[in-house]
C-alpha positions as CSV (number, residue, x, y, z in Angstrom):
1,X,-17.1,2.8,4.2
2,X,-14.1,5.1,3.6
3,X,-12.7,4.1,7.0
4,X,-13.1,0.7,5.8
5,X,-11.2,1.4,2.8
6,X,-8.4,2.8,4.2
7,X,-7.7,0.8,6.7
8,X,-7.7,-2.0,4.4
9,X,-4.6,-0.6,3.5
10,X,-3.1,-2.0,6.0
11,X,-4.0,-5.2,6.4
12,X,-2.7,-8.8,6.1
13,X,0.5,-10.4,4.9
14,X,1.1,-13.5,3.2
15,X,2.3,-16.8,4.1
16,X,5.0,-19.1,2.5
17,X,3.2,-22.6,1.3
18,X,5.6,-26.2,1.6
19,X,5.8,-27.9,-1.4
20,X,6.8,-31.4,-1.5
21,X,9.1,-32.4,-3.9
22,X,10.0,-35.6,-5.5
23,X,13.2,-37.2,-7.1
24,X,11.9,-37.4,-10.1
25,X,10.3,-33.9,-10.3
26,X,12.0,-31.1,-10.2
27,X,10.5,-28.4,-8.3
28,X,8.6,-25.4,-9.5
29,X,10.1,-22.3,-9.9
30,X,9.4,-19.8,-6.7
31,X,7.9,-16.5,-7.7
32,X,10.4,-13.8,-8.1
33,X,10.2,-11.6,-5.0
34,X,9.5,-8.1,-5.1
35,X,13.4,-7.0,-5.6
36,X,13.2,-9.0,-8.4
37,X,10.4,-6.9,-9.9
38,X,11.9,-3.6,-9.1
39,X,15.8,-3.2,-9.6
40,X,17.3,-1.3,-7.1
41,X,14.5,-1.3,-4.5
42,X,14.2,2.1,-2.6
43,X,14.8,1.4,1.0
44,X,11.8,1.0,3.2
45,X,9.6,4.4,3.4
46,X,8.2,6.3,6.4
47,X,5.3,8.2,4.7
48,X,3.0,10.7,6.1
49,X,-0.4,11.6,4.5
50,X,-1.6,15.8,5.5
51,X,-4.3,16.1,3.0
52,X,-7.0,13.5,1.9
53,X,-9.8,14.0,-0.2
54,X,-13.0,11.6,-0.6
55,X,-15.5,11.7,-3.7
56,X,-18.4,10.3,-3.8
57,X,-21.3,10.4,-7.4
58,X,-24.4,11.8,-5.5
59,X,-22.2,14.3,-3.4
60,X,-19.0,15.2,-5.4
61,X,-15.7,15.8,-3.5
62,X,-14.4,17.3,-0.4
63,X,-11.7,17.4,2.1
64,X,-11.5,14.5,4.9
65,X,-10.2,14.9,8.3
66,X,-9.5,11.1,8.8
67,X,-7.5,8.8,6.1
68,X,-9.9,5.8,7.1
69,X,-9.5,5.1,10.8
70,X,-6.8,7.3,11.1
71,X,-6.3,11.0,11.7
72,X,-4.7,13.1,10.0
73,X,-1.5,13.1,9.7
74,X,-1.6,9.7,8.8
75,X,1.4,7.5,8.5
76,X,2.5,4.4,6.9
77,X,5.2,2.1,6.1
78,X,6.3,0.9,3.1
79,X,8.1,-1.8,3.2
80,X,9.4,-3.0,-0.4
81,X,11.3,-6.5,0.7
82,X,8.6,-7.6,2.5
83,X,6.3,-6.5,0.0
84,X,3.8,-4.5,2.9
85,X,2.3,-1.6,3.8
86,X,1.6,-0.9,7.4
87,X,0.0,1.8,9.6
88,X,-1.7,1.5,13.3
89,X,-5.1,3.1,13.3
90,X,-6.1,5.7,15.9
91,X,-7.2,3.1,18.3
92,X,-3.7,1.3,18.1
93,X,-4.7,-1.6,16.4
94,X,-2.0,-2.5,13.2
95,X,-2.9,-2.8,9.7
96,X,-1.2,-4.8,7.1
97,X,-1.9,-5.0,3.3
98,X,0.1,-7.2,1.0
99,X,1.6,-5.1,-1.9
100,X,0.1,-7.4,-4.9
101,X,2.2,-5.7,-7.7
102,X,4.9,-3.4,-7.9
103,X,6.1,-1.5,-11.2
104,X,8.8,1.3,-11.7
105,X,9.3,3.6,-14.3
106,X,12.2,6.3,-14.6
107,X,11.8,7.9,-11.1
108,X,8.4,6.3,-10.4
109,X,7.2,3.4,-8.2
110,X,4.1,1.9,-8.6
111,X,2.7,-0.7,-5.8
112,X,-1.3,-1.8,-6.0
113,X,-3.0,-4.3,-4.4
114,X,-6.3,-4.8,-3.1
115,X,-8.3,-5.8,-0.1
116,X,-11.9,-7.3,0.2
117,X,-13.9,-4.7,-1.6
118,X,-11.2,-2.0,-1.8
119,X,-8.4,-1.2,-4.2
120,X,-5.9,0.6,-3.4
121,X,-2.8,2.2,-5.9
122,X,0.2,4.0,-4.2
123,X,2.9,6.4,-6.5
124,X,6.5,7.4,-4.5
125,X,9.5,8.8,-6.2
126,X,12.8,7.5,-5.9
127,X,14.1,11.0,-5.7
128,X,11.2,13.3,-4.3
129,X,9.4,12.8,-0.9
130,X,5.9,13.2,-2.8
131,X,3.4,10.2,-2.4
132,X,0.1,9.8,-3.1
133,X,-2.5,7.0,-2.4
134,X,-5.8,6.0,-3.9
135,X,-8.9,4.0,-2.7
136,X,-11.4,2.8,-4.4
137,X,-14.9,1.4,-3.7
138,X,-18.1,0.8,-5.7
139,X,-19.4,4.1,-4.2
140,X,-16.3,6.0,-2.9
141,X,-12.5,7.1,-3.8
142,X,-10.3,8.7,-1.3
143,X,-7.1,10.2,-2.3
144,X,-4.4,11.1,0.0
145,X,-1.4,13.0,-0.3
146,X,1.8,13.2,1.5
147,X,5.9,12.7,1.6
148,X,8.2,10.0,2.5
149,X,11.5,9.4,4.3
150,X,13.4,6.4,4.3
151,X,12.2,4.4,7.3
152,X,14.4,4.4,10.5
């Protein structure tokens, strides 16, 4: 299931939806995009997970060699714009997970968002590399920590 879970953070983005518009009605406002939400967006982040920890009620927590599908070190984009996270898993297959919310504070930036049966929160600096990520299940959290670059 933790394989599950972290792959789902990568999975898929969202679509734009036409609206038809009349003369008479003016049309709705479009939802701010994610530079909206966070002023002065970082640029898009090359992140790399080394350590990753799983915890489960019956068995506590330990160290994981995988971050879902993927070995470690596992790496991700983050991609603030297009409001995505993606990764490939070890079998080559991409992943992409919509980034459903986005908050900043100070030197923080918060991004969350979910997928099926799995939550997911991710923390990044603006001015450290440090990242981490957290899963979450109904029987499982994984945690994962690593440090970003600006993407290439």
């Amino acid at each position: 299931m933790i394989k599950i879970a972290a792959a789902a953070l990568c999975l898929l983005t969202s679509g734009a939806i036409a609206q038809a518009q009349t003369a008479a009605t003016p049309a709705p406002a479009a939802p701010a995009p994610a530079e909206a939400a966070i002023p002065d967006l970082p640029p898009a982040a090359d992140c790399t997970f080394t350590k990753v920890f799983t915890c489960e009620a019956e068995k506590g927590c330990a160290p994981a060699a995988e971050l879902g599908t993927i070995d470690l070190p596992a790496r991700f984009l983050v991609h603030y714009g297009k409001q995505i996270i993606a990764s490939v898993s070890d079998t080559g297959l991409p992943h992409i997970t919509e980034i459903a919310s986005a908050a900043s504070a100070g030197d923080n930036v918060t991004l969350q968002g979910a997928d099926d049966l799995v939550g997911w929160v991710m923390q990044l600096s603006r001015t450290r590399p440090q990242v981490t990520l957290t899963t979450v299940t109904h029987d499982k959290v994984l945690t994962a920590f690593g440090t970003c670059k600006p993407a290439p």
